[in-house]
Every structure is written in structure tokens, then in C-alpha cells.
C-alpha positions as CSV (number, residue, x, y, z in Angstrom):
1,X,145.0,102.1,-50.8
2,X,145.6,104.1,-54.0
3,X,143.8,106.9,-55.9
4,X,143.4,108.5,-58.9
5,X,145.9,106.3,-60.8
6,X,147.3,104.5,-58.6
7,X,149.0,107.7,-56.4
8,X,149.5,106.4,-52.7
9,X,147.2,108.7,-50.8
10,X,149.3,110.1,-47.5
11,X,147.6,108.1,-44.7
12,X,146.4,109.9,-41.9
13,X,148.0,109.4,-38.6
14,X,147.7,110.7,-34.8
15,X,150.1,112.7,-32.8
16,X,150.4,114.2,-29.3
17,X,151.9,116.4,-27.4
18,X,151.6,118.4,-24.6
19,X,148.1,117.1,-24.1
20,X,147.1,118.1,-27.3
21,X,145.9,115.1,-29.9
22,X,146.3,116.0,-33.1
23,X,145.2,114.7,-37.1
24,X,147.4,114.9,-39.7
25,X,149.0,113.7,-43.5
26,X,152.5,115.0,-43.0
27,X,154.7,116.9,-40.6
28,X,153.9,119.9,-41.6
29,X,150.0,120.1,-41.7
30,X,147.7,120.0,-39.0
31,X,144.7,118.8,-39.6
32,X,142.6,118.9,-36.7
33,X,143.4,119.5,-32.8
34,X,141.7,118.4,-29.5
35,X,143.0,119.0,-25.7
36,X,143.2,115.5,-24.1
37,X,141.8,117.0,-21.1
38,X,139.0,118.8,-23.0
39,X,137.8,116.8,-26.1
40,X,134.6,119.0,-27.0
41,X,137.0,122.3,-26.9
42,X,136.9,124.0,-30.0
43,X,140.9,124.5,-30.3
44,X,141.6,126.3,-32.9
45,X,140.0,129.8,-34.0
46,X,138.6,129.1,-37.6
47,X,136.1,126.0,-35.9
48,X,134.8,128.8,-33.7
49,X,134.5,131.3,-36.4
50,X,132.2,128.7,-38.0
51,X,130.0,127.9,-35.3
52,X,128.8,131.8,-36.1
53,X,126.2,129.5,-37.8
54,X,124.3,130.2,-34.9
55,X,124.1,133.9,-35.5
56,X,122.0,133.2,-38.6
57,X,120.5,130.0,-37.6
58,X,120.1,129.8,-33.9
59,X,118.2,126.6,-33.5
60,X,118.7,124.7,-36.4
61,X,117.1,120.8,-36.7
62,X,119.9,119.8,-38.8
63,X,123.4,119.9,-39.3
64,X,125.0,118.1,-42.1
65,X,129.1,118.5,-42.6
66,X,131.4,117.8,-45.6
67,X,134.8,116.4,-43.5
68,X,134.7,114.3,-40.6
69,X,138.7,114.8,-39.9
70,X,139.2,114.8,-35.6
71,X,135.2,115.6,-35.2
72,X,135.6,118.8,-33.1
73,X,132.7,120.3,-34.8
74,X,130.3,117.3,-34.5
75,X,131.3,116.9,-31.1
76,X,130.5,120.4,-29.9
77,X,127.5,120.8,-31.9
78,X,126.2,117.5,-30.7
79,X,126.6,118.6,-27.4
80,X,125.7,122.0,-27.3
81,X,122.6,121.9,-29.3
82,X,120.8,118.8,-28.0
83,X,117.8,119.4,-30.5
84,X,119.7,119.1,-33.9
85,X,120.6,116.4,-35.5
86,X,124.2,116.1,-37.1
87,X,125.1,114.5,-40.6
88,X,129.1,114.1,-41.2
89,X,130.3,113.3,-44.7
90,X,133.9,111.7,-44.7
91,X,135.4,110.8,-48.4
92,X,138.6,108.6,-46.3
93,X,137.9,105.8,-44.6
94,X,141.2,106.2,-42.9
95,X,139.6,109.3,-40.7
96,X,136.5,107.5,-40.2
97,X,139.0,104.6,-38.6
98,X,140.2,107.4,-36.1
99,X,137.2,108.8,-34.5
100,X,137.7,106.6,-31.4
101,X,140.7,108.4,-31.0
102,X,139.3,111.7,-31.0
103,X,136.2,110.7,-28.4
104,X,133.8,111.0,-31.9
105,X,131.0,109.1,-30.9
106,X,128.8,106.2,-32.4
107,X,126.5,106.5,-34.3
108,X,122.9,106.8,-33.0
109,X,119.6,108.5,-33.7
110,X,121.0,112.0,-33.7
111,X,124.1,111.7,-35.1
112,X,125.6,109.3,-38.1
113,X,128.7,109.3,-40.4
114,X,128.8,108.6,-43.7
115,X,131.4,106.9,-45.9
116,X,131.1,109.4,-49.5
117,X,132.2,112.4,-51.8
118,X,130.9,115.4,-50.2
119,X,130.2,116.5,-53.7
120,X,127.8,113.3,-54.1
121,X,126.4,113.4,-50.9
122,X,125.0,117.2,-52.2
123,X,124.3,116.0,-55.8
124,X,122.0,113.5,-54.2
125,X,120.0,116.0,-52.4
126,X,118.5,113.4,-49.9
127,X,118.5,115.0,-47.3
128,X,117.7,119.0,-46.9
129,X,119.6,120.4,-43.8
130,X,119.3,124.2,-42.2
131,X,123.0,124.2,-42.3
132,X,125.7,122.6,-44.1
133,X,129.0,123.2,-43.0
134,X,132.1,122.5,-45.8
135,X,135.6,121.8,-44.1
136,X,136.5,118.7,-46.6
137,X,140.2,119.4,-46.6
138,X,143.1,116.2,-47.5
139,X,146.6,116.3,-47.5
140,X,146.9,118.6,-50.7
141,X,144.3,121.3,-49.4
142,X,140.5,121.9,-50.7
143,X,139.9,119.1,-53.1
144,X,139.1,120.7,-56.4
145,X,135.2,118.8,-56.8
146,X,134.4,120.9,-53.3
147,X,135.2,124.2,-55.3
148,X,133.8,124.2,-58.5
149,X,130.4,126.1,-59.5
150,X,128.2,123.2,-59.7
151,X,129.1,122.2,-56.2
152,X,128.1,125.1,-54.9
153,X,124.5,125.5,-56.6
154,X,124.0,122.2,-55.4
155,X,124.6,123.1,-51.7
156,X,122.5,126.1,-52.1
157,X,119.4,123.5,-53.8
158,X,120.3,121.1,-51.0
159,X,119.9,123.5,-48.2
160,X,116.4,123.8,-46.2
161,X,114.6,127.3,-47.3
162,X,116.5,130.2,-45.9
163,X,119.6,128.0,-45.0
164,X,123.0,128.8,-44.6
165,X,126.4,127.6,-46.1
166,X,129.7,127.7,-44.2
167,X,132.5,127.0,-45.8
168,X,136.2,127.2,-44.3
169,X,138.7,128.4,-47.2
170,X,142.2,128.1,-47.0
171,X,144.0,131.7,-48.4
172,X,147.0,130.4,-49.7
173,X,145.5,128.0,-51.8
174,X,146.0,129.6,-55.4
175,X,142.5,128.9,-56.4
176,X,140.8,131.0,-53.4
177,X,140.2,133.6,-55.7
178,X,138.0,131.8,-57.9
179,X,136.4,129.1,-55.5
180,X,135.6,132.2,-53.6
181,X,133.8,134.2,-57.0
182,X,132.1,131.1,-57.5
183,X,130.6,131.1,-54.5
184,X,129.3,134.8,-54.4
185,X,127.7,133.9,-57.7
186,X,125.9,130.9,-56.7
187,X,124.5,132.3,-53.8
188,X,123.6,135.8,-55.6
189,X,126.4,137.3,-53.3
190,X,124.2,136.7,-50.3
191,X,127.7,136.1,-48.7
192,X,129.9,137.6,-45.6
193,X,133.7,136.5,-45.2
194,X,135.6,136.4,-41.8
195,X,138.8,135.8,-40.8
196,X,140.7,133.2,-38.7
197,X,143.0,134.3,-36.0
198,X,145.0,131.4,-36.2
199,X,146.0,130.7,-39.5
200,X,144.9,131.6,-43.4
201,X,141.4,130.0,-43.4
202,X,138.7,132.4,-44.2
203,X,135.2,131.4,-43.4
204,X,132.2,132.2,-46.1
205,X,129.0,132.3,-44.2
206,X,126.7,132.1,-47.6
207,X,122.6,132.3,-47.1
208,X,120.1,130.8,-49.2
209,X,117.4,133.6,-47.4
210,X,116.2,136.7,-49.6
211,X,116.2,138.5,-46.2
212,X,120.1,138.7,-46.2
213,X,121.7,139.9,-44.4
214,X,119.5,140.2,-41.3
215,X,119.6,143.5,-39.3
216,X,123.0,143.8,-37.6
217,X,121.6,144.1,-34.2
218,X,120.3,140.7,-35.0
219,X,124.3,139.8,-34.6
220,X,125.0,141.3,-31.4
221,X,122.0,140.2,-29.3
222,X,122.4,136.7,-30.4
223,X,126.1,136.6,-29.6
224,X,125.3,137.7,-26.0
225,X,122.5,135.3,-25.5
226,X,124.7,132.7,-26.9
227,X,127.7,133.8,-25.1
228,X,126.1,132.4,-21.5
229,X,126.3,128.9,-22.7
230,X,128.8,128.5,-25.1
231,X,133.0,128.1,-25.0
232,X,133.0,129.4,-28.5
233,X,133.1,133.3,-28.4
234,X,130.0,134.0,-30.3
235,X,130.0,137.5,-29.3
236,X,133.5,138.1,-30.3
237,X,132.1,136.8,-33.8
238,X,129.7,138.6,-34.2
239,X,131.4,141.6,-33.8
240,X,133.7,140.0,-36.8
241,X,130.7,139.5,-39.2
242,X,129.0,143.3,-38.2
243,X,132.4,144.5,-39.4
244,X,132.9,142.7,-42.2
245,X,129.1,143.6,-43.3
246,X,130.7,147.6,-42.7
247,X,133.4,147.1,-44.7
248,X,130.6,145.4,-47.2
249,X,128.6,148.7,-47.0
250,X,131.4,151.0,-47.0
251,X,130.9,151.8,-43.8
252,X,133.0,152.9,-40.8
253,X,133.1,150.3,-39.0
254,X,131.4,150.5,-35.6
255,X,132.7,151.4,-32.3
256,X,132.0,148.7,-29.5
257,X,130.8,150.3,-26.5
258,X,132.7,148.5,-24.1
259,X,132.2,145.1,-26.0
260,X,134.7,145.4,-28.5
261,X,138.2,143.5,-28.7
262,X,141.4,144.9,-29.3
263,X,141.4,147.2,-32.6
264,X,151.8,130.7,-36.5
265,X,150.8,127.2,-37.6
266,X,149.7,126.0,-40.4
267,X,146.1,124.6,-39.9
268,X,144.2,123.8,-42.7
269,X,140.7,122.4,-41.7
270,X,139.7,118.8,-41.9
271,X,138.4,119.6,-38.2
């Protein structure tokens, strides 16, 4: 299979060890992770951090997703919010061809995969989800038609009223800066930015609501209620965007009250 010119595309492949399955393009990059033991564990920190989602959105009806790679998100989603519908957009046939090795399952009446540029499947606008999550990373990093300014107004037309965008960022990538400004623009800078604990990813939680952002107790209280039946640490998150909405304000940040948390690889996303 060739691209852009006839340029071998690296070929993704499977690896495991130590009871960990994991997706990648080279030796170096790991795409995507997922305990043998535990498929629907979110493994590594930046696929929680996204799944704050459901501190802005707490029961949404659909999910759409730019980046199939080893399905962690689609699988915990599908299975910890049995009302939503989920939508996964994969531009590489070769991942689709994976997903029984990852437990990713068929496609039914609730969940389906689709063969296609992310940046079409927006453009096309057929479908209007509450939340569209963007982890579309290849072998090279973000491609460049997921960053530009036009990509990013078309998520925000695409979205449901008041929906939100999450997008996972890789730091190192020289054109953060700017995907990043574009971003804030498009969505009027109704935007907070967390960090990964695990790696350089940063994760843009980006709303198309005017009433953003919602009343920081709004955080907190759903991050508790979310905590009783959830692996992901939505507390522990929340915590992360309150700060980050401090640092926003120019505000101290707060002082947890006996909920706080204590004052690697290379994983890009694809997960």
C-alpha cells in the first residue's frame, strides 16, 4: 500500500509483553496499550484525561472519534455508557484489520467503524455528535489535515449545540504551538488544556456552549458521582481542569480539602 507519491506507509503491527498488547509503526512509538487480562482498562494516562468529557457532558447520545488505533476509548465508552452511541473514524485500513486483536467489537446498532479521513468525515457534517473526540495520530505524529483552521471550525459546526471537542496533542510535535492557537480561535477560546502524566500529550477540552466554562463546582461534584462507577479517575481530573481554569483566571490555585493529589515512554495516541 503506498501514499502520497508512492511513500511505503509503515504498517502497523502488534506486540506483547508482559501481558500488555500493544499497537504500533516502529520500535520506538507506542501507539495504543491494552492489559491482556483487562481489555476495557484505560492504560495509559492521556485516554483517561480525555474521558473528562464527562465532566462537561455527562450523558452524552453520541460519541463520534477521529482514530480507531487499539480501540481503548470505544471499548470503555461503549461499555460504561450503555445509552450512547459511538462513531470511530479510522483513515488505515491496516488498524481497522487489528481490532480483533484488541477485543474491538463488531459493529452493531450502537457502535460502527468507518473506513475515511477524519477531516472528511467532519467536512461532511452527517452526522452531529455531543462529543467528538480527535486522537488521529500515524506513524509521523498528528497528520497536518487534523490541525489546520478549517478542520477545526468544521468540528465546532459538526458538533450538537453546546458540544464539546477533545483533542489529544502531542507537545513535542513542532507545530503544537499553532494547531493549539488555531484551536482557541475557532472555538472563541472557549478552551481548557490538561496534562498527561505519562507522556507529552496535552488534552484540549474545547466547548461549542456560550455558558463556558460551567461553574467549577460543576467539576468536582461530577467527578465524585462519576468516580463510583468508573476505573478512570474522574475526580482526579477534575481536580486537573479546576486548576487549569485557576491558572486561566490567574488564580491561586485551590487547596483540596482532603481530595487533592500530591502537589518515560513515548506514547503518542492513536488509542
Amino acid at each position: 500500500m503506498t501514499v502520497e507519491g508512492d511513500r511505503e506507509r509503515p504498517r502497523p503491527y502488534v506486540t506483547e509483553t508482559g501481558g500488555e498488547r500493544a499497537l504500533q509503526f516502529d520500535e520506538l512509538t507506542v501507539q495504543s496499550v491494552m492489559a491482556v487480562d483487562e481489555p476495557d482498562r484505560l492504560m495509559l494516562d492521556y485516554t483517561r484525561a480525555m474521558m473528562g468529557f464527562l465532566l462537561f457532558a455527562p450523558a452524552p447520545r453520541h460519541v463520534a472519534m477521529i482514530g480507531l488505533g487499539g480501540g481503548s476509548l470505544a471499548k470503555y465508552c461503549l461499555r460504561s455508557l450503555p445509552h450512547a452511541a459511538f462513531t470511530a473514524v479510522e483513515i488505515d485500513p491496516d488498524v481497522i484489520a487489528l481490532r480483533a486483536s484488541f477485543g474491538i467489537p463488531p459493529d452493531d446498532a450502537r457502535f460502527r467503524v468507518v473506513c475515511a479521513d477524519g477531516a472528511d468525515y467532519v467536512r461532511r457534517r452527517q452526522e452531529q455528535p455531543d462529543v467528538l473526540l480527535v486522537d488521529g495520530f500515524a506513524a509521523a505524529g498528528l497528520p497536518p489535515q487534523l490541525g489546520t483552521a478549517d478542520f477545526y471550525a468544521d468540528c465546532e459546526a459538526m458538533l450538537a449545540p453546546g458540544g464539546l471537542l477533545v483533542v489529544n496533542h502531542w507537545t513535542a510535535d513542532p507545530r503544537y504551538t499553532l494547531y493549539a492557537t488555531r484551536l482557541r480561535s475557532c472555538f472563541d477560546e472557549r478552551v481548557v488544556v490538561i496534562g498527561a502524566e505519562d507522556g507529552d500529550n496535552r488534552i484540549t477540552f474545547a466547548s461549542k456552549s456560550p455558558r463556558f466554562p460551567p461553574p467549577r463546582g460543576q467539576f468536582l461534584s461530577l467527578g465524585r458521582r462519576h468516580a463510583e462507577r468508573h476505573s478512570a479517575d474522574l475526580l482526579e481530573i477534575a481536580q486537573r481542569i479546576v486548576r487549569a481554569l485557576d491558572r486561566r483566571r490567574g488564580r491561586r490555585p485551590a487547596a483540596w480539602d482532603g481530595d487533592g493529589v500530591p502537589g518515560g515512554r513515548r506514547d503518542l495516541g492513536l488509542d
